[in-house]
N, C-alpha and C positions, 0 to 999 in steps of 0.2 A: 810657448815661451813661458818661464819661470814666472810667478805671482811678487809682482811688489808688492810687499806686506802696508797695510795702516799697520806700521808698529808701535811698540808702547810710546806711549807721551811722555815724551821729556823737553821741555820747552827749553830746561837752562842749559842744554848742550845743542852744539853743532848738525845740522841732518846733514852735513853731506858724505855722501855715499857712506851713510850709518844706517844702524840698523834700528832708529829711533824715529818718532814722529815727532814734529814742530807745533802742529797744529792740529788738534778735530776740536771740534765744538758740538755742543747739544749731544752727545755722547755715553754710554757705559762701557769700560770695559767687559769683553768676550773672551772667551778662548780664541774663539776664530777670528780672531780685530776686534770691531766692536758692535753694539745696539743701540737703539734708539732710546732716547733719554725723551720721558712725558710730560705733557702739561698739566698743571694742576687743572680738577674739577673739583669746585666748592661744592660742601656738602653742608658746613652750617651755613645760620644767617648772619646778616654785619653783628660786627659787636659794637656799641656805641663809638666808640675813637680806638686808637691804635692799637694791637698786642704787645704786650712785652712781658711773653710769658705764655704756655699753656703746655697740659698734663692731664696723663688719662691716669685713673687706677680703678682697678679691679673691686668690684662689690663680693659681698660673699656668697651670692647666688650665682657669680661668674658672670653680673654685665658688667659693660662697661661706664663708667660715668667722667665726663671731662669734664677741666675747670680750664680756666683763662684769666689772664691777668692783664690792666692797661697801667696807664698811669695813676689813676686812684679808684681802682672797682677791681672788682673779683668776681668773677660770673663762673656758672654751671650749665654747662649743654642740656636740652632739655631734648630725648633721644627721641622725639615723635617730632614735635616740632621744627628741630634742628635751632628753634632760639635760643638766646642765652638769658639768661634768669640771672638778677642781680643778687647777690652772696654775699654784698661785703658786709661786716659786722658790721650791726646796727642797721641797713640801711645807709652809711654814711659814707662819707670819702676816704682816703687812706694818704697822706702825706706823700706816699708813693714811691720810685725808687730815683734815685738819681738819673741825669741825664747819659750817664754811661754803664746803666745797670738793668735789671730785669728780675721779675720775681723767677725764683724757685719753688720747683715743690718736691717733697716726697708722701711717699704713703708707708704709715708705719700701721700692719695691723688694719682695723676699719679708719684709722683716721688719715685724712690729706693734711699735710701741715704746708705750708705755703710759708716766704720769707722774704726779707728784702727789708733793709739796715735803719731804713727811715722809719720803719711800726713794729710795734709790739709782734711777732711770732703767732703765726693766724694759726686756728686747726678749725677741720672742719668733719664729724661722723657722719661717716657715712650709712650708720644705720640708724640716725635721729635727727640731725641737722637739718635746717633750714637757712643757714646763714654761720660765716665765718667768725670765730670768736677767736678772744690771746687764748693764747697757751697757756693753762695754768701752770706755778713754779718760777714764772718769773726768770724765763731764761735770758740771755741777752740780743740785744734785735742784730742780727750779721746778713750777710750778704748770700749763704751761701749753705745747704746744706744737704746732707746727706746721712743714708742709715749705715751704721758697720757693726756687723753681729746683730748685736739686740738692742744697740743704742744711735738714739738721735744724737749726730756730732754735728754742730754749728761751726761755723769760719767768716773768715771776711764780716769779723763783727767790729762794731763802730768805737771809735777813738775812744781811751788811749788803748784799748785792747788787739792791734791791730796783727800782734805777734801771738796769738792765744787759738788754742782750740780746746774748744768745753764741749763735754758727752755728758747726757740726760743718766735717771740711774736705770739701771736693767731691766729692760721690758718697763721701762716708766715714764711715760714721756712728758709729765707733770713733775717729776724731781730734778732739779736743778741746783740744789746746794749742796756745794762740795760734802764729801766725807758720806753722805747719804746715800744708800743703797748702790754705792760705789758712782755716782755721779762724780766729775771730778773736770778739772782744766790743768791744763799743761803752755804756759810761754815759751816759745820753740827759741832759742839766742841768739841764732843765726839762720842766716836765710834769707830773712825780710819779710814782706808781709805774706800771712795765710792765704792763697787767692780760693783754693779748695780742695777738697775731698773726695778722692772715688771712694763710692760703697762697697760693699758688701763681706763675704765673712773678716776679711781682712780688708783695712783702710789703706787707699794711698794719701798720703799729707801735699799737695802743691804749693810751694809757696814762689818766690821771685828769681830765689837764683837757688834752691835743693828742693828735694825729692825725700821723702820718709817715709817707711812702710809701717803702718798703725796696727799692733798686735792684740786682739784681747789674750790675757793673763791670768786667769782664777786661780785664786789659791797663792800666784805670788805677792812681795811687797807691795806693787804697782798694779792697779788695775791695766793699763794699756804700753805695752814696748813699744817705744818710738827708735827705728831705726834707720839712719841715712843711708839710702840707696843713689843718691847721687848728688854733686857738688857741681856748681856753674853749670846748673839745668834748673827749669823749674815749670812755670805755667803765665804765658804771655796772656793769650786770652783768655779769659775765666771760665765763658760759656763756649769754648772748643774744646773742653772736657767732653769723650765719649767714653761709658760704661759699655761692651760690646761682647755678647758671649762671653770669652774667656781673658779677655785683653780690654785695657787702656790705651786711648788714644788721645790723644790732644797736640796742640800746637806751643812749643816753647822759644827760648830765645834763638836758639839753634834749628826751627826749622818743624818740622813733622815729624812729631815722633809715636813711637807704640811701645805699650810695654806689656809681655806676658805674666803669667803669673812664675813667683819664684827668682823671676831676670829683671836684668837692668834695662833704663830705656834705648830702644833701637832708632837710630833715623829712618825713616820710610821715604823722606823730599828730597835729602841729600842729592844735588845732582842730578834731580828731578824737575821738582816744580819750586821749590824753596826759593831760587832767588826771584823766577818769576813771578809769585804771588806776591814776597816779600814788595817787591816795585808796584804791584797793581795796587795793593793791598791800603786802603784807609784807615790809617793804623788810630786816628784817632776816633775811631768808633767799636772801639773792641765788643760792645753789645751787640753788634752788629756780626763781629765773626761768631759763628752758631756751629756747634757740633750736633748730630745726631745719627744712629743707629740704623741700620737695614740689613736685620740678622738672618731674614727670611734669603737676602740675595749675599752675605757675606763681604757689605760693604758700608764704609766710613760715610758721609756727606757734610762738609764744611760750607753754610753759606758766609760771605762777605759782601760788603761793602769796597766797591773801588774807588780808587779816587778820581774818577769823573761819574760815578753812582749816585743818582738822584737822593735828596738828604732823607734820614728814618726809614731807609728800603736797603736790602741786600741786593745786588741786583749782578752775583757770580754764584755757583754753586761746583764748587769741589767736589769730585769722588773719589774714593782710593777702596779698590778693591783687596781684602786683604788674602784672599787664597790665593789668588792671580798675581799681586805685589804691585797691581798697573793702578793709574790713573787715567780721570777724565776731569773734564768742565762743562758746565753748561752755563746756557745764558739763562737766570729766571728772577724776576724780583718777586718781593716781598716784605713781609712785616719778622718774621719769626719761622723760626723753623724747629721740627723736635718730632721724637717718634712716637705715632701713635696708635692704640689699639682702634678700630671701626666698631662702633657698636650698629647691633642689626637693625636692619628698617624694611617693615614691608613694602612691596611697592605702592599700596596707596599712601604712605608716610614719606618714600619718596617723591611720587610725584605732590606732594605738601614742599618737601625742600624745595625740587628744581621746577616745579610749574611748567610752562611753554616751553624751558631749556631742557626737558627730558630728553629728546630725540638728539639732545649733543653729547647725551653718555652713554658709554661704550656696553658692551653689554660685560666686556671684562669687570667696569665699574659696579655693576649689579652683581656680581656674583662676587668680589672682592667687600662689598658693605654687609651682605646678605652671610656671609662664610667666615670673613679673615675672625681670628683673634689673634695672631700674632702683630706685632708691632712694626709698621712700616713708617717709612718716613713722609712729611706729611708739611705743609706750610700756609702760614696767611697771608692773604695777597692784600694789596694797597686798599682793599676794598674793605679790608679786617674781617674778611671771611676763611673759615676754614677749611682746607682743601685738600683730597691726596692725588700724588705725581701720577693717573693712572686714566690722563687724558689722551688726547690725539698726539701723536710723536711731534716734538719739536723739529724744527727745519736743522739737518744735520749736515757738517761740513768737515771732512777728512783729506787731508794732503798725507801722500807717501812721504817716503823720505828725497833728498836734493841726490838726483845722480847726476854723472858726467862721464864722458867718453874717453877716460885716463889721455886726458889734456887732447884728446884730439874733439873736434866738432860733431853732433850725432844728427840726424834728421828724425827725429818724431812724427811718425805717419798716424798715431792715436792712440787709446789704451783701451781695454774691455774692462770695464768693473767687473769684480765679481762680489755680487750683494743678490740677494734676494728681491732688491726695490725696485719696484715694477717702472718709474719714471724717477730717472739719475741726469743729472748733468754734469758734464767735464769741466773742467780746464785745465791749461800748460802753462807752469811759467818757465822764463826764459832769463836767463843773462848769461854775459860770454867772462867776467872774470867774477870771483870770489868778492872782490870788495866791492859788486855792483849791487841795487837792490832788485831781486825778483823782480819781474814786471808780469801778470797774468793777462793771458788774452780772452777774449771773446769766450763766455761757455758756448757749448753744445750739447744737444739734447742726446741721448744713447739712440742711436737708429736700431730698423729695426734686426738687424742681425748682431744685437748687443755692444756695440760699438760706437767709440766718440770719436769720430775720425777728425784727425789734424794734419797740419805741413810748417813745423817750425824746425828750422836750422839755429842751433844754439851749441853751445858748449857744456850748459847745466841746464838741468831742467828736473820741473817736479811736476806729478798728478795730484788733481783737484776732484774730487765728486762734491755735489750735493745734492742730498735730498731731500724733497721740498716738505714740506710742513704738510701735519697728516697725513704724508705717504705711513702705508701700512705696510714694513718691514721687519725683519730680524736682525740679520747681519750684513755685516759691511766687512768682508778680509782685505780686498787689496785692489788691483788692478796686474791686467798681461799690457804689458808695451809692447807697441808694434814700434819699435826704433833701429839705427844702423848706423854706424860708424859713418861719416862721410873721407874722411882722412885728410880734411884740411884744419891746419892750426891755427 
């Protein structure tokens, strides 16, 4: 019998007899259906109180060095240890960001500059430093920043500048007064407030309700062409800005969207997830919705905040795969989320991190700390530890889509999953009209000639697997129905 697919997740539409899924959780999009979505294993140690914030960059010998930010500290990973060493200038506290904000960083060159509206514009070298200092130049404290070309551009700077975006001078990140070395600021008229900037050679401008593409210009009148790529679009959350390969992603008033280079923004939620996130979604914790990057697997990860989500933790995690065009969700809390490089640790540095919890990581996890340098995605869990997804598989749960017997009644004798997962459990649910709710019954475990045998008489019905947590899987495509018309109405 024919494969009912897990097909793509579209929660805001109808499954029945569609060619859509309603439901998987703990999940990745596949080709083949999907994969298991993992649990984070911490790799640093706590940081004194909460994250809100952290960034790797690159040294000029090619390690890696991370920093992290709370509410008033600025810490540096110490890559033997796995501690965090306190950075903030002076020793001291830092006034810190608002309750609906988070520090930023970029790395211009050897220096990390770190940001966030309430303190002076931190920098820290990487080839001298012991501690975070202002920026020379006197730029202005914003919320938000980013590199485009060769200059630092700041946004989301503090009242009354709230329309303004000001770029450092070239290759200078100590010149901040207009007219100098081409440093200069621009008040956008319209729009509304700055929220921020994607980098690199060319800027995109986010602000409330447009979209701007920020040009560097040599040699003309203007240092930078500011040009509107779109009107009644903008950037809802600030920190669900993703810089990704070759495209922009983020979350606007209208939903999820991507933007390539050259093109206008595309909805990627539409009719997807958009209006179901929008309903889950705790809109009054926009710090909390977090973009970040997973360029090595060709996909987006948005954590949130739900609104029955325990307070200062995300506790959903978005995927949208962008070569595939699919989504997923998963269940994971946390503090912060954001993509990060792994610097190396030998095993006896290891077992320094994880102590007696060694034999709980994978041996994938060793060879991923010990190898990776590209940038995966990565989170801090309640415990304000650093951690990447590349634990034991979370407990995974996919429903087909809703079928029915073209208005007549079917009997369901069971369904075969077809997954690789060595220990799978069924279920069926059942209702006999459209406006009833689903009712599931009783799981069963796969016997052993791959089968979750049942005997429900219904009118609609959908298949259920789950796979229990830690199973060691790949793929999940579908299930074969053992069903048949009965021919009563």
């Amino acid at each position: 019998m024919a494969v009912l697919s897990f097909s793509e997740y579209r929660p805001d539409v109808s499954d029945y007899q569609g060619i859509y899924s309603a439901n998987v959780l703990n999940v990745v999009p596949r080709g083949d259906g999907y994969g298991p979505f993992f649990s984070q294993v911490p790799y640093s140690q706590a940081m004194a109180s909460a994250c809100r914030g952290f960034f790797y960059a690159k040294k000029n010998d090619g390690t890696v060095s991370i920093f992290a930010g709370t509410a008033t500290k600025l810490y540096n990973l110490n890559n033997t240890t796995a501690a965090w060493t306190d950075v903030s200038k002076g020793a001291g506290t830092y006034t810190g960001p608002s309750v609906t904000a988070n520090w930023r960083f970029v790395q211009f060159n050897n220096f990390v500059i770190a940001t966030q509206k309430n303190d002076p514009v931190q920098v820290f070298d990487l080839t001298s430093s012991t501690a975070f200092a202002d920026l020379g130049g006197s730029p202005p404290q914003a919320d938000y920043i980013a590199v485009v070309n060769r200059f630092i551009v700041l946004t989301g700077i503090a009242s009354p500048n709230v329309y303004r975006i000001q770029w450092s001078g070239l290759n200078a990140t100590t010149t901040w007064t207009s007219g100098t070395n081409q440093s200069d600021f621009q008040d956008l008229a319209d729009g509304g407030f700055v929220r921020g900037v994607a980098g690199g050679e060319f800027g995109t401008i986010f602000q409330d309700t447009a979209i701007r593409r920020l040009t560097y210009s040599p040699g003309s009148p203007y240092i930078f062409g500011i040009t509107r790529i779109a009107q009644d679009d903008g950037l809802v959350g600030p920190y669900s800005l993703i810089s990704a390969s070759d495209r922009i992603l983020w979350y606007s008033p209208q939903g999820f969207k991507m933007l390539l280079p050259g093109g206008y923004p595309a909805p990627i939620g539409r009719e997807k997830i958009d209006r179901t996130f929008l309903a889950d979604w705790d809109s009054a914790n926009t710090q909390l919705l977090i973009g970040a990057a997973d360029p090595r697997g060709g996909r987006a990860y948005w954590a949130y905040k739900s609104a029955n989500g325990a307070s200062g933790l995300f506790d959903k995690v978005l995927v949208y795969d962008w070569v595939l065009e699919r989504w997923s969700i998963a269940m994971l809390s946390g503090e912060y989320l954001a993509s990060l490089s792994q610097p190396g640790l030998t095993l006896e540095q290891v077992d320094s991190v994880y102590g007696s919890d060694i034999d709980t990581v994978s041996l994938s996890s060793f060879d991923s700390i010990t190898t990776s340098s590209l940038a995966v995605p990565a989170t801090v869990n309640s415990d304000h530890k650093v951690g990447f997804l590349n634990g034991p598989a979370l407990e995974a749960r996919l429903d087909t889509p809703e079928q029915g017997g073209n208005g007549k009644r079917i009997r369901v004798r069971g369904f075969r999953p077809v997954s690789d997962a060595p220990t799978i459990y069924g279920s069926l649910s059942t209702r006999d009209t459209a406006q009833a709710t689903p009712s599931y019954g009783s799981e069963v475990l796969v016997n052993s000639v791959g089968v979750c045998p049942f005997n429900a008489d219904t009118r609609y019905s959908r298949g259920r697997i789950r796979i229990p947590a830690s199973t060691s899987w790949t793929f999940a495509a579908g299930v074969e129905p053992d069903a048949v018309e009965t021919g009563r109405t």
